[in-house]
Steps between C-alpha positions, in 0.01 A plus 500: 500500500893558566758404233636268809118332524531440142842375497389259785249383336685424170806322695255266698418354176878311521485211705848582638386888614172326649686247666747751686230765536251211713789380697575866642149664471494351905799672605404854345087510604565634824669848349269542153269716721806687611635592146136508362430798737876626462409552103148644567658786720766549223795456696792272470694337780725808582243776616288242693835437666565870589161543607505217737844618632605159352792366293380424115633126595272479816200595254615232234547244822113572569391483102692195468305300667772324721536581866310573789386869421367652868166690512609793537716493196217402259285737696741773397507385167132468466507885609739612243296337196221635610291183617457349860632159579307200571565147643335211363540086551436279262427144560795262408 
């Protein structure tokens, strides 16, 4: 487990860090398979940008969560980390 992991896990015991980490956990789901898969391939934001003939803020636009990434872009991204992208709905 990752120093962060176990950080995590000792800050959600404060009711304050819960509360904050709950109210945003929504807005950040979308990109955790994006960084998760960034980290596996050992790369930080600024190579996947170079390799997807990207800026480093387009990639952090696409991890972020916010926005309306295209296909193609998380297709490219997919490619650089070394996985395949997938779309998936989930009911409401």
């Amino acid at each position: 487990m990752s120093t962060l992991d176990n950080l995590h896990r000792k800050w959600m015991k404060d009711s304050e860090y819960q509360t904050a980490f709950n109210e945003t956990k929504p807005e950040f789901e979308p990109a955790q398979p994006l960084i998760q898969a960034r980290a596996e391939a050992g790369l930080t934001e600024k190579p996947v940008a170079a390799k997807m003939k990207a800026s480093r803020a387009a990639v952090a636009r696409l991890e972020s969560g916010r926005g309306k990434p295209l296909g193609t872009s998380l297709e490219r991204y997919a490619s650089v980390v070394g996985k395949r992208s997938k779309t998936s709905l989930k009911p409401v």
